[in-house]
Each structure stands twice: as C-alpha cells, then as structure tokens.
C-alpha positions as YAML, in Angstrom:
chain: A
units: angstrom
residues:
- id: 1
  name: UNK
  ca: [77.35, 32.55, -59.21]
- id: 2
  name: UNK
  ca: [74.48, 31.06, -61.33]
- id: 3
  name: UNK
  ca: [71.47, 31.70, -60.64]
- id: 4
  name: UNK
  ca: [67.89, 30.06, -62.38]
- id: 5
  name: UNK
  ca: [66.13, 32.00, -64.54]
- id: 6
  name: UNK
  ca: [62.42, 31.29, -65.69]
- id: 7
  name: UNK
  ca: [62.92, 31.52, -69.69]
- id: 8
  name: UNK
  ca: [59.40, 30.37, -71.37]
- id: 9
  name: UNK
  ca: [56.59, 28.73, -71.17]
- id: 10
  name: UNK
  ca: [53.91, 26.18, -73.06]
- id: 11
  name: UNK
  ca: [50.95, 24.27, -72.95]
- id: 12
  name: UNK
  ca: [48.96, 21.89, -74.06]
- id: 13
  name: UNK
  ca: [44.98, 21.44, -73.79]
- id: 14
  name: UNK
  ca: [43.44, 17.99, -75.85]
- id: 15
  name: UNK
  ca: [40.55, 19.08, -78.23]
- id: 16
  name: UNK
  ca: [37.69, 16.96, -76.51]
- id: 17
  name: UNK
  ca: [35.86, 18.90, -73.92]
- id: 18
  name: UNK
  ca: [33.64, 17.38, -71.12]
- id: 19
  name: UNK
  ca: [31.29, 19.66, -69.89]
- id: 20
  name: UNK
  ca: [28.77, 20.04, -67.00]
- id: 21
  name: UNK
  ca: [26.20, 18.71, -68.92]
- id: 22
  name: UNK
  ca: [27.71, 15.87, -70.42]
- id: 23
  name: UNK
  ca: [28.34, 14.80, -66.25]
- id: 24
  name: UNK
  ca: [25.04, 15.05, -65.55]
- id: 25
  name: UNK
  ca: [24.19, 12.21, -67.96]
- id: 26
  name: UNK
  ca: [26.73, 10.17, -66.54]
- id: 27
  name: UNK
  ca: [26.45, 10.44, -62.47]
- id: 28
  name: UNK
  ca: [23.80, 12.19, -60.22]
- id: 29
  name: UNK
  ca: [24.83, 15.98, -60.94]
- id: 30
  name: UNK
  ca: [23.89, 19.10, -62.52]
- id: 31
  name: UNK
  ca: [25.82, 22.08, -64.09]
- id: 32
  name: UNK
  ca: [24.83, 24.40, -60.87]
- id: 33
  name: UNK
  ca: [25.76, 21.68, -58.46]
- id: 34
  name: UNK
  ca: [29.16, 21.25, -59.66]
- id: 35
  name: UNK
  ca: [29.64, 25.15, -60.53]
- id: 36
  name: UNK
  ca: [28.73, 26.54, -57.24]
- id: 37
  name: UNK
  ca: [30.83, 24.24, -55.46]
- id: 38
  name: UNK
  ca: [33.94, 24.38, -57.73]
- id: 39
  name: UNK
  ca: [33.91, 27.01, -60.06]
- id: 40
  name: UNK
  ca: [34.44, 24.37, -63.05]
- id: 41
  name: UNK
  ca: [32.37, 24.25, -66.05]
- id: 42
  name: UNK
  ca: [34.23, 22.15, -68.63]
- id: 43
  name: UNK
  ca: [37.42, 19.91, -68.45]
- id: 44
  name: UNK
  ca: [39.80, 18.40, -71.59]
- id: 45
  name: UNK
  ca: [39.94, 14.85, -72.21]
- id: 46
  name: UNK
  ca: [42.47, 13.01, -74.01]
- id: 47
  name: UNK
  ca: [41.93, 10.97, -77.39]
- id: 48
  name: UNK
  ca: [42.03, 7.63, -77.18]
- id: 49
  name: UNK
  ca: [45.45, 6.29, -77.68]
- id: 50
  name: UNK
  ca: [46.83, 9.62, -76.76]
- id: 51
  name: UNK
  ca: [49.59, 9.67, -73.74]
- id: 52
  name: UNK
  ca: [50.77, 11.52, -70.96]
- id: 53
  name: UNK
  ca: [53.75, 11.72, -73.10]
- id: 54
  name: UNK
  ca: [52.22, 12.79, -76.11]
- id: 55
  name: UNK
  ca: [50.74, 15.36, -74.75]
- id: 56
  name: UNK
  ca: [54.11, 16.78, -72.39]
- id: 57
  name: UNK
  ca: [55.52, 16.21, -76.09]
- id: 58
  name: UNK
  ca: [53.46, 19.10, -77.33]
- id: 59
  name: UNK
  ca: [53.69, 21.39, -74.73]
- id: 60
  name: UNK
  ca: [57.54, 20.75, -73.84]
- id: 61
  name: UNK
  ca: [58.04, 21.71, -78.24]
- id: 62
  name: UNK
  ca: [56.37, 24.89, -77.84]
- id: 63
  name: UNK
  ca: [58.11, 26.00, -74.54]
- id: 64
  name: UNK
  ca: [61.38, 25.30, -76.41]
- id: 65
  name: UNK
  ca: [59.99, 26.84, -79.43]
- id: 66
  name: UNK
  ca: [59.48, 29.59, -77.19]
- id: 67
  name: UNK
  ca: [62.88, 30.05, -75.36]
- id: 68
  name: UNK
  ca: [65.38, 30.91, -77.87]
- id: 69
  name: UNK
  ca: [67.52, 28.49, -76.59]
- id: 70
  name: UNK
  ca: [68.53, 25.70, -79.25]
- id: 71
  name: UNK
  ca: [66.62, 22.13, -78.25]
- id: 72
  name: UNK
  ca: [70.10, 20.16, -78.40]
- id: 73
  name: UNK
  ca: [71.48, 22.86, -75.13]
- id: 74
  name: UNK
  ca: [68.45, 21.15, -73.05]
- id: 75
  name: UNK
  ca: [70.71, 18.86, -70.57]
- id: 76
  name: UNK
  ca: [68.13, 17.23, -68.06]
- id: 77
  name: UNK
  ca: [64.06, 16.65, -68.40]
- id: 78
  name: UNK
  ca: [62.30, 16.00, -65.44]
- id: 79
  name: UNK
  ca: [58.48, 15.44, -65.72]
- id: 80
  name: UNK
  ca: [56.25, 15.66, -63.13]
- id: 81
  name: UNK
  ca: [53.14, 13.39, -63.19]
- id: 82
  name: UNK
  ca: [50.57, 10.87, -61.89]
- id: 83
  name: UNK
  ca: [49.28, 9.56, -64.32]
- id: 84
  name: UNK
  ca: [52.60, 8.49, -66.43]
- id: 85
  name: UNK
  ca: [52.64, 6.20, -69.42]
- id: 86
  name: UNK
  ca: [53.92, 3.20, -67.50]
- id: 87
  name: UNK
  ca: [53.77, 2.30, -64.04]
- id: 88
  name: UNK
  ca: [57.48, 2.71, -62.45]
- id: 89
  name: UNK
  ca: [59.60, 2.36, -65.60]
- id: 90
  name: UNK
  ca: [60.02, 3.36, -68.06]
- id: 91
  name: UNK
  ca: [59.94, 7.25, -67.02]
- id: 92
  name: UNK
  ca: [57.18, 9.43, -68.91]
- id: 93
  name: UNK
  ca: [60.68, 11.69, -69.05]
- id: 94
  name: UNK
  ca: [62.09, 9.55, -70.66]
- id: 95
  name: UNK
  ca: [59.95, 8.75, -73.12]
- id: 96
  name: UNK
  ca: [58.93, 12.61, -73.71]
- id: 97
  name: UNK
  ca: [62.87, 13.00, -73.60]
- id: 98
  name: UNK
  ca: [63.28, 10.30, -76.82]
- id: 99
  name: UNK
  ca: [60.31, 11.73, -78.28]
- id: 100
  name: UNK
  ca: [61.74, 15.30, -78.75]
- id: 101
  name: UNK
  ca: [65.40, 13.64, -79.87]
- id: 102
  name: UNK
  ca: [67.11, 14.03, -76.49]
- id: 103
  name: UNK
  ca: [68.69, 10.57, -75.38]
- id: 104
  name: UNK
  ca: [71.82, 11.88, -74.03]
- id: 105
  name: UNK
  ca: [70.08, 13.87, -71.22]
- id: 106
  name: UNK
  ca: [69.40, 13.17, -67.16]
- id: 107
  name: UNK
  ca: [65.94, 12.30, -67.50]
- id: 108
  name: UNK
  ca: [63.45, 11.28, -65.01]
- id: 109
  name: UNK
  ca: [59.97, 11.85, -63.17]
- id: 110
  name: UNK
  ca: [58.68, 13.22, -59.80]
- id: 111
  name: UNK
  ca: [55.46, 12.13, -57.67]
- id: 112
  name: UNK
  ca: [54.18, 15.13, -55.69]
- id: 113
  name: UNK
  ca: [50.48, 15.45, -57.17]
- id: 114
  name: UNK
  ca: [49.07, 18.97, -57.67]
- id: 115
  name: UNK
  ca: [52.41, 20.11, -56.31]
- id: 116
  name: UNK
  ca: [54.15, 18.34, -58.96]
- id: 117
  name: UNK
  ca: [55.17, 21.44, -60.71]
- id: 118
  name: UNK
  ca: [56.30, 23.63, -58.25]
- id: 119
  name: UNK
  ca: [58.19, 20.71, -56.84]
- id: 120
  name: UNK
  ca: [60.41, 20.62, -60.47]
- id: 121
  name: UNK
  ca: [60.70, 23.98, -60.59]
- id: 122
  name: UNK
  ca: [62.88, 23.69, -57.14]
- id: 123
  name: UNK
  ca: [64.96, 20.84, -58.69]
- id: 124
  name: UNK
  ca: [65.68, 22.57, -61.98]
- id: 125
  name: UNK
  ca: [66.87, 25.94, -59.38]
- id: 126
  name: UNK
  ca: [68.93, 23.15, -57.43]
- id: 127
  name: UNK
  ca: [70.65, 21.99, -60.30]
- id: 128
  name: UNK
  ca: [71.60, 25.07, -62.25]
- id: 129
  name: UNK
  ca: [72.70, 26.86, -59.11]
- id: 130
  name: UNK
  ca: [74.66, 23.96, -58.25]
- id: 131
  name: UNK
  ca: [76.45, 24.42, -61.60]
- id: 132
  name: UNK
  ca: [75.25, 20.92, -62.56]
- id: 133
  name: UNK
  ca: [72.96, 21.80, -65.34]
- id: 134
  name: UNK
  ca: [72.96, 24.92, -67.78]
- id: 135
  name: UNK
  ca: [69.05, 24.13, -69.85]
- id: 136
  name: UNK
  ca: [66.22, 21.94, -67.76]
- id: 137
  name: UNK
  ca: [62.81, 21.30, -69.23]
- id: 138
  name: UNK
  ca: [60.48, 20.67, -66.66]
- id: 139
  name: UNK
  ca: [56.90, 19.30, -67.67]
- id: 140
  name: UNK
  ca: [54.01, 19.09, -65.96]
- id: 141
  name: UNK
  ca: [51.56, 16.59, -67.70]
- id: 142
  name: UNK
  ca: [48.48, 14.63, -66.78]
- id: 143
  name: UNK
  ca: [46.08, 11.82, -68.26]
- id: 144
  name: UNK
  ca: [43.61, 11.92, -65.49]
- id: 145
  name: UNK
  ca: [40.79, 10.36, -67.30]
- id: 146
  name: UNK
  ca: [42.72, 7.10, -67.64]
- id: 147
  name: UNK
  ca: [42.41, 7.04, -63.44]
- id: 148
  name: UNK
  ca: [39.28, 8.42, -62.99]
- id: 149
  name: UNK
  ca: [36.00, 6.57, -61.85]
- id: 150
  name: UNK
  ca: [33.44, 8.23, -64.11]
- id: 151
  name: UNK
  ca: [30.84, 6.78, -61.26]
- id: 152
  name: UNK
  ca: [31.72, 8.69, -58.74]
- id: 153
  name: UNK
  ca: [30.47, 12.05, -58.94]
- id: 154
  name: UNK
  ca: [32.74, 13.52, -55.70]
- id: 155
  name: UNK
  ca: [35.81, 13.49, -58.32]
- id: 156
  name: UNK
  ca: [35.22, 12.24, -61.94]
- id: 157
  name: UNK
  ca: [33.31, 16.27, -61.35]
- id: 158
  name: UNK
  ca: [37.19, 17.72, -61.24]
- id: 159
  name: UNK
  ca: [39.61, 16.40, -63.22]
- id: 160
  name: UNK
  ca: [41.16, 16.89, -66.50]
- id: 161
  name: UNK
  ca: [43.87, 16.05, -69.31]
- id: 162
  name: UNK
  ca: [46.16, 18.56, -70.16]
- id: 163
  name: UNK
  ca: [50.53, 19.14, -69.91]
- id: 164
  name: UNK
  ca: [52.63, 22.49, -69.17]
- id: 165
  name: UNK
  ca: [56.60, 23.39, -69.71]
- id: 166
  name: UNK
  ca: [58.96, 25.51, -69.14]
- id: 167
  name: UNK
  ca: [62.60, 25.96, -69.95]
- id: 168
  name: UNK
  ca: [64.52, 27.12, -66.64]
- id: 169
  name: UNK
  ca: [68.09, 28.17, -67.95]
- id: 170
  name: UNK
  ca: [70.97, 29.46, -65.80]
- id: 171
  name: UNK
  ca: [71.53, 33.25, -65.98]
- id: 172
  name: UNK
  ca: [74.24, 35.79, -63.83]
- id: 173
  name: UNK
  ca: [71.97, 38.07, -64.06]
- id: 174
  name: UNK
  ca: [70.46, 37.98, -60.18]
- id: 175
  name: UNK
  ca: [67.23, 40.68, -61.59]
- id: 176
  name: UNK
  ca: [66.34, 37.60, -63.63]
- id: 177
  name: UNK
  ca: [66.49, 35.06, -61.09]
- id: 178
  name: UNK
  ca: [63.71, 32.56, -59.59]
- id: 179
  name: UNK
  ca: [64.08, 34.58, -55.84]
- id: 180
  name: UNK
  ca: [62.88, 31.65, -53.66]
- id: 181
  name: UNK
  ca: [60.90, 28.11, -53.30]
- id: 182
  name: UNK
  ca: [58.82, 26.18, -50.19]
- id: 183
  name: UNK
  ca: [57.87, 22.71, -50.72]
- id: 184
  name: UNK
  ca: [57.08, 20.07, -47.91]
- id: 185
  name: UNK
  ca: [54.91, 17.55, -47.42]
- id: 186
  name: UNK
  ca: [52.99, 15.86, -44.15]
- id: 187
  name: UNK
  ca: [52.06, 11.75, -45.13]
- id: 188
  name: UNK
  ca: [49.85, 11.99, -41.91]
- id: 189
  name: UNK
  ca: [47.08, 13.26, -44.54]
- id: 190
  name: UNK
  ca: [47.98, 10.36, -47.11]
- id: 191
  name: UNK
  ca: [44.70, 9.17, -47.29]
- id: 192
  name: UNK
  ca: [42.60, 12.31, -48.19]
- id: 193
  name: UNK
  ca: [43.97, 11.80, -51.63]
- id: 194
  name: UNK
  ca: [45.06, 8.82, -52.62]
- id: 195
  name: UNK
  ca: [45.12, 5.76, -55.49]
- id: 196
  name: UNK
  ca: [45.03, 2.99, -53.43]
- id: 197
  name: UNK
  ca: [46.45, 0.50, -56.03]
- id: 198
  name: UNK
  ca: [49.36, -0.87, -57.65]
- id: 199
  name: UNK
  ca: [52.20, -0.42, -55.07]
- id: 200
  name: UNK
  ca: [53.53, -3.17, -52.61]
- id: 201
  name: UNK
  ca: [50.65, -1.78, -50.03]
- id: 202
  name: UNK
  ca: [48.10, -2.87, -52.13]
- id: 203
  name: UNK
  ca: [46.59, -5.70, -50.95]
- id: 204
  name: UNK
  ca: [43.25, -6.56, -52.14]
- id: 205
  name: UNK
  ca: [40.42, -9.61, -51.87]
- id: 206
  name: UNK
  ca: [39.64, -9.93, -55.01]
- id: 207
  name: UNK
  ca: [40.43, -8.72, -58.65]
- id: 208
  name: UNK
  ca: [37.01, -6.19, -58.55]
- id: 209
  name: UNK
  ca: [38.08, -4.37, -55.43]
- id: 210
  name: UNK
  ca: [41.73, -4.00, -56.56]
- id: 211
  name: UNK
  ca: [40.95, -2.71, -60.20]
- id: 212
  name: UNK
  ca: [38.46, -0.10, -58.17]
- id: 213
  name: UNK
  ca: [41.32, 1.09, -56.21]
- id: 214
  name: UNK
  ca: [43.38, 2.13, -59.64]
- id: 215
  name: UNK
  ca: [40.96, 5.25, -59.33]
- id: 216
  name: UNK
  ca: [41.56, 8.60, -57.55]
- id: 217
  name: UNK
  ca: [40.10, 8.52, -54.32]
- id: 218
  name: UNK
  ca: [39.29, 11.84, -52.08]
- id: 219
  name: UNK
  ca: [38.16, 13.05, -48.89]
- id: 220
  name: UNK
  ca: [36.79, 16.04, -50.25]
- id: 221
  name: UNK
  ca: [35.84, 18.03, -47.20]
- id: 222
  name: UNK
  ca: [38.63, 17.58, -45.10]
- id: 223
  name: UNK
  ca: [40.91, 18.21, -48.23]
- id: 224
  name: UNK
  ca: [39.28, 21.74, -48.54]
- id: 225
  name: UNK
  ca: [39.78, 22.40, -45.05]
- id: 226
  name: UNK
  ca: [43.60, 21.06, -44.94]
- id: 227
  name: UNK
  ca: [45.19, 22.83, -48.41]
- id: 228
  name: UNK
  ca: [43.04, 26.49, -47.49]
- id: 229
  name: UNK
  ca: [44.79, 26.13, -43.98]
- id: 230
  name: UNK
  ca: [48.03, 24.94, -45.58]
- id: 231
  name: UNK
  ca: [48.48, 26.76, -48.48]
- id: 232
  name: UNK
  ca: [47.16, 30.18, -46.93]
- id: 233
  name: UNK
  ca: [49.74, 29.77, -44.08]
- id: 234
  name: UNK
  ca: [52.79, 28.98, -47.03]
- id: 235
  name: UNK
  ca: [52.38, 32.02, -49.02]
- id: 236
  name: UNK
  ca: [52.02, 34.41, -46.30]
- id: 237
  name: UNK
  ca: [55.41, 32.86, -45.29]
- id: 238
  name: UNK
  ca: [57.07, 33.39, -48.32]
- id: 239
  name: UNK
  ca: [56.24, 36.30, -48.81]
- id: 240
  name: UNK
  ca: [56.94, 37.74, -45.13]
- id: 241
  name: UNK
  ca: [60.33, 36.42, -45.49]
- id: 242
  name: UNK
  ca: [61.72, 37.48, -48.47]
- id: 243
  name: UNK
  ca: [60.17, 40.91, -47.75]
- id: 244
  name: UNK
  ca: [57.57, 41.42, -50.70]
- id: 245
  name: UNK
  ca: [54.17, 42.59, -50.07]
- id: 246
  name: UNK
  ca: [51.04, 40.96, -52.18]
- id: 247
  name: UNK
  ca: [50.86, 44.30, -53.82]
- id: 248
  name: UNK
  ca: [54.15, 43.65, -54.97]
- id: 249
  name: UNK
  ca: [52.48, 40.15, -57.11]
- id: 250
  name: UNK
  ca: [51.82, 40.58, -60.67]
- id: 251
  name: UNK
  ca: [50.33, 37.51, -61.28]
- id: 252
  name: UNK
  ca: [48.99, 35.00, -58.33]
- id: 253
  name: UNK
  ca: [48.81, 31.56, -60.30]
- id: 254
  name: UNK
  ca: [47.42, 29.36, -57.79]
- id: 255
  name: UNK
  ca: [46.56, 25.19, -58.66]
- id: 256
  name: UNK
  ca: [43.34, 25.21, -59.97]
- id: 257
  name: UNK
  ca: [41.78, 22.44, -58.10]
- id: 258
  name: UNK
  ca: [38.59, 24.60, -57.07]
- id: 259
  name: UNK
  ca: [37.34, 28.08, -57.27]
- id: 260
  name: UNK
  ca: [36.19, 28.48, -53.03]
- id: 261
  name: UNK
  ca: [39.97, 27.14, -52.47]
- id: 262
  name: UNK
  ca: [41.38, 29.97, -54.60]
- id: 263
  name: UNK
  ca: [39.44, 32.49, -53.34]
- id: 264
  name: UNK
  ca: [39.75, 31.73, -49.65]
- id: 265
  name: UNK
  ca: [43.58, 32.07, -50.48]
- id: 266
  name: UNK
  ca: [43.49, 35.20, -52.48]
- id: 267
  name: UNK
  ca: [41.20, 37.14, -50.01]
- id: 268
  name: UNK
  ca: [43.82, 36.06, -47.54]
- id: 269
  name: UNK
  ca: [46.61, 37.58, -48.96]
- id: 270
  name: UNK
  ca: [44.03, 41.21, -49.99]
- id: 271
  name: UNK
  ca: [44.87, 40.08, -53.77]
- id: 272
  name: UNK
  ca: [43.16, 41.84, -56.44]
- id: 273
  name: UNK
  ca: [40.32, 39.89, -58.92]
- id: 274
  name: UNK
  ca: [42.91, 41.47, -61.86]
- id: 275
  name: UNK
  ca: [46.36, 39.65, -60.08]
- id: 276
  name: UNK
  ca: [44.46, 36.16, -59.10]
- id: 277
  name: UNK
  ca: [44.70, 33.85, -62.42]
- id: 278
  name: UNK
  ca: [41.47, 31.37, -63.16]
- id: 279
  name: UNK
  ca: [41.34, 28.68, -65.54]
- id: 280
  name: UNK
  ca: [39.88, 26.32, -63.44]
- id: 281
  name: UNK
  ca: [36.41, 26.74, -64.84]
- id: 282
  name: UNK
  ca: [37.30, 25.79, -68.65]
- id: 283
  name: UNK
  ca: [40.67, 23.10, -67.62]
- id: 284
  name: UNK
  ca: [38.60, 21.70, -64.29]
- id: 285
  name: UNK
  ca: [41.79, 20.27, -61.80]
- id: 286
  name: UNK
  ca: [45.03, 18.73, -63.98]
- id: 287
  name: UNK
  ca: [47.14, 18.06, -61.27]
- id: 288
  name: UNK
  ca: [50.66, 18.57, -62.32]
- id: 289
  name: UNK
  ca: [49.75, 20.60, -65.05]
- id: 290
  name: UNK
  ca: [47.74, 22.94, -63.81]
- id: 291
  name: UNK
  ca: [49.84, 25.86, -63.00]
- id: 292
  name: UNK
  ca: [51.74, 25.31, -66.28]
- id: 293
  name: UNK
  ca: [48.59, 25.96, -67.77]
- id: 294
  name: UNK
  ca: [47.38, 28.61, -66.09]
- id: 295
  name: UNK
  ca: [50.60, 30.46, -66.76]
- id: 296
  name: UNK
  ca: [50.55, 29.88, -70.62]
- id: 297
  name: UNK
  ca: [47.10, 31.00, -70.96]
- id: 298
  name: UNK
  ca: [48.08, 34.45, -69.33]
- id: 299
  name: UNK
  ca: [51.01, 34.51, -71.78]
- id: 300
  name: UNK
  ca: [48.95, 34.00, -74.74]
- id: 301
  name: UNK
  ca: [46.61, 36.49, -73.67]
- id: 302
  name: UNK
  ca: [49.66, 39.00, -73.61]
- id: 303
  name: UNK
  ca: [49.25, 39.57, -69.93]
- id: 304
  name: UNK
  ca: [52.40, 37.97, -69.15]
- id: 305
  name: UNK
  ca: [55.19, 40.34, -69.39]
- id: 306
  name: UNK
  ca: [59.07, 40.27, -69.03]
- id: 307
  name: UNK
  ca: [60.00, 41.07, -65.34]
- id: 308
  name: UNK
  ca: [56.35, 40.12, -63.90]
- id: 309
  name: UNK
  ca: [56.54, 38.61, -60.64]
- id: 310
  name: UNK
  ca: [54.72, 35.64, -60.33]
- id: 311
  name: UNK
  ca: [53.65, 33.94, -56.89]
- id: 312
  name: UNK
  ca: [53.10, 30.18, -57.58]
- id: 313
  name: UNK
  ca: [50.68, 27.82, -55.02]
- id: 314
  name: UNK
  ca: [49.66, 24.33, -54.89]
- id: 315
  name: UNK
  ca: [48.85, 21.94, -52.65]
- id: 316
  name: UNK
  ca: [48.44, 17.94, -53.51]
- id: 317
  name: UNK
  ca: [47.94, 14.42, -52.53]
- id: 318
  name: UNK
  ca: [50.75, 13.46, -50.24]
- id: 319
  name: UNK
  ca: [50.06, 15.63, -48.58]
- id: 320
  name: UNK
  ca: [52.24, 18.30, -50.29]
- id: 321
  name: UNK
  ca: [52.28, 21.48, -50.91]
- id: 322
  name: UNK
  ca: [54.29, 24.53, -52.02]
- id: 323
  name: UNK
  ca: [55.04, 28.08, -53.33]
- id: 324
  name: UNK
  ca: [57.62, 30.11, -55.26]
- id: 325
  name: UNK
  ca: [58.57, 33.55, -55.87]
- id: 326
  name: UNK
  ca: [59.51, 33.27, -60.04]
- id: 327
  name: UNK
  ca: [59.92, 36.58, -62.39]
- id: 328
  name: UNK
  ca: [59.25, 35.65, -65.79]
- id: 329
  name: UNK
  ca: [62.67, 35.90, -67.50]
- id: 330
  name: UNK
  ca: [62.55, 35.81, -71.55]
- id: 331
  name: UNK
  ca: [65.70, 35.92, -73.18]
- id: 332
  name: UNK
  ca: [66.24, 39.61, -74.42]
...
C-alpha cells in the first residue's frame, strides 16, 4: 500500500515590511492597540508587480530544492489561494506550474481560506494513496494586500503577503506516513469572512459600492468566538481518535491569524510555550500560507527534525476549518 509521506518544506516572505507604526499613520491605531489584541507587530508586503505566483514560485523552488526528489518526478501542483493571479482562470497552479517548467502536470487551485493548506495536504494524501500520483507540490500562497482596504483598521491590522510548499511523495514506509486529516466546512457562517465581489452573487448599485466589496470583509468578534470553539473542539478530536496525547506533539503549528486565538487553543490542549509555534507577530495573518510558513521558519531554525510529529490547525472563511496529524518525513 502507499502511503503519503511529508518530504520538505519552503517559504517565502517579500522584503517590504509593514509595521505597527507605519498603520498608525494610515487608520486610527496604535502599535499597543493592535499588539494586545493580536499578537502582530509587523506583516510582509509584496512589490509592486510581484504575484501570487511569483511568490509560490519561490517558495515551491526551495521546497523542491529541498526534497531530493528530481523537479521533472513532480506529477500534480495544486495551489491553494485567495488571492490568485487571475480571477477563475487561468489557475495560479498553473501558472506557478509553467513557471517552474512543469506543463505536463495535473495542475489546479483550491478555495478554502486560512484552511487552504491543510485542505491540499488531504488531496495530495488522497491522491498518492489512491496510487494516482507518486510527487505533489502543494503551495500555499497569498497577495493579501492586493484585497485589502487599507481604511479599515478591523483588518488591513492582520494581513500579509507571503507563500509556503511542500513536496508530499508516496512512501511504503507506514513510520513515515501523514497518520490522519479533518477538514469540513459550515457556509451558515459565510458571512463572518467574506469578499463580497466578483462572483454571480454580486450584485451591486453602483460601480463605488461594488469595487468596495473586492476587499476582505470580517466580523471580527464573532469570528474569534466561532474558530476558538471550532478549532479547539477539532484537535481534541483528532487526537482522541487516533490515540495520541498532546504530550505526544512535537510541534503544534496552528494558522496564525491571532495570538488570543492560538493561545485559547493551546491552553486547551495543556500544550507547552516550547511545542506551540508563533510567527504571527513578524508574518501578521497570510491565509493559505500561513502554516507553510510557520513550519519553514521552525526548519530553518533547526528545530524541525526527522520523525517530529507535527499537529496542524486552521480555521478560515467559509467557514472551514481543519487539522492533521503529519511526521516530518525527509528522504534519508
């Protein structure tokens, strides 16, 4: 049997930062404001001109760079993103696909939000346990700032540019294997977190209101409440059923969407300060890429190690959310 091994990882951050400060001249804020009530203190933003697929481009190279597997054995990309290149088609995959000289692979991209990459990661275990697919490169990669109302301080205050990969390879070695993945959604939530514009429900009165509602819009109380509930609830669930207990996590790499979030979660589960991984203060929320990130920045550090047991958590417009169980598997 074939089972889905978690082979390497990269990211990518752009070199413009965005910091507190820099808000406060902008919208009705201050550094302690914003700290206290998310735990971020700078975010990336993209150059101009630069892509969501320039910048999956860069981190997919380095995950591949990373793997030891050969760039032309990669046989599907799937991207996960919403903020892609061009609206419907073509695919940010696809164009991150062409980019890196793969135009003879499945390529395409997946809409879940903040639970965009945990979301791939169950579609790349799908498909190599279903003997479909030996290599997938999945890629988590946002341009936030291009849908971001930089007037309105409840989110232009959170979000950030930035991509993640990872190469997910198949593997008969079960000690290797991804052990298990929850994703769901509930649309009864849809509009805590939403961008109103540029579907067939869009319907506006006038060319102002509609080009308002390209921004990300949020709820941002009842979001908190909702994804500490939801998310809480899905890891303890995980866990209980495939037996593991939270002393048993090496590395908790939650979304970063907000410090109070990810330490309502990690209390919940009795996690150590030293197992919980924060990067939300220096990447501020990127979505898709966020977990990606996180993940690479603990394996640059040298904290990641072969065999570590990873628990993964997000939670996303949608509403979606989900979790996975994922050892980090480096080829040996």
């Amino acid at each position: 049997m074939a089972y889905a091994a978690f082979r390497s990882i990269g990211a990518y951050a752009p070199a413009d930062i965005l910091t507190n400060e820099d808000l406060s001249k902008m919208v009705d804020t201050t550094d302690e404001w914003i700290t206290k009530r998310t735990g971020i203190k700078e975010r990336r933003i993209a150059a101009k001109g630069q892509t969501t697929s320039d910048m999956g481009v860069e981190a997919a190279s380095l995950a591949i760079e990373r793997s030891g597997i050969a760039k032309e054995d990669i046989d599907m990309v799937i991207c996960a993103t919403i903020s892609p290149d061009y609206f419907c088609m073509p695919s940010t995959a696809t164009i991150i696909s062409n980019k890196l000289g793969l135009n003879n692979v499945t390529a395409f991209d997946i809409s879940a939000a903040c639970t965009g990459f945990v979301y791939i990661l169950s579609i790349a275990k799908a498909f190599i346990e279903s003997g479909m697919k030996k290599n997938v490169l999945i890629i988590g990669a946002e341009k936030l700032s291009a849908i971001t109302d930089y007037s309105d301080r409840g989110t232009c205050i959170l979000f950030g540019d930035g991509a993640g990969a990872a190469i997910i390879s198949a593997t008969d070695d079960k000690s290797e294997a991804i052990i298990d993945i929850h994703t769901a959604a509930d649309g009864t939530y849809a509009d805590l977190l939403m961008t109103p514009n540029g579907g067939s429900g869009s319907i506006h009165d006038s060319l102002d209101q509609e080009a308002n509602s390209c921004f990300m819009q949020m709820k941002g109380n009842e979001t908190f409440k909702v994804a500490v509930r939801t998310l809480t609830k899905d890891v303890i669930d995980i866990l209980e059923q495939n037996k593991i207990q939270s002393q048993d996590i090496t590395h908790f790499v939650p979304h970063q969407a907000n410090y109070r979030i990810i330490k309502a979660v990690g209390d919940a589960l009795k996690l150590k300060d030293e197992q919980v991984v924060m990067t939300v203060e220096k990447y501020g929320n990127t979505s898709g890429a966020s977990i990606p990130m996180a993940i690479n920045d603990i394996y640059e550090q040298g904290k990641l190690k072969s065999g570590d047991l990873m628990l993964l958590d997000a939670f996303g417009g949608g509403l979606t959310w989900g979790s996975a169980l994922v050892p980090f598997s480096p080829i040996k």
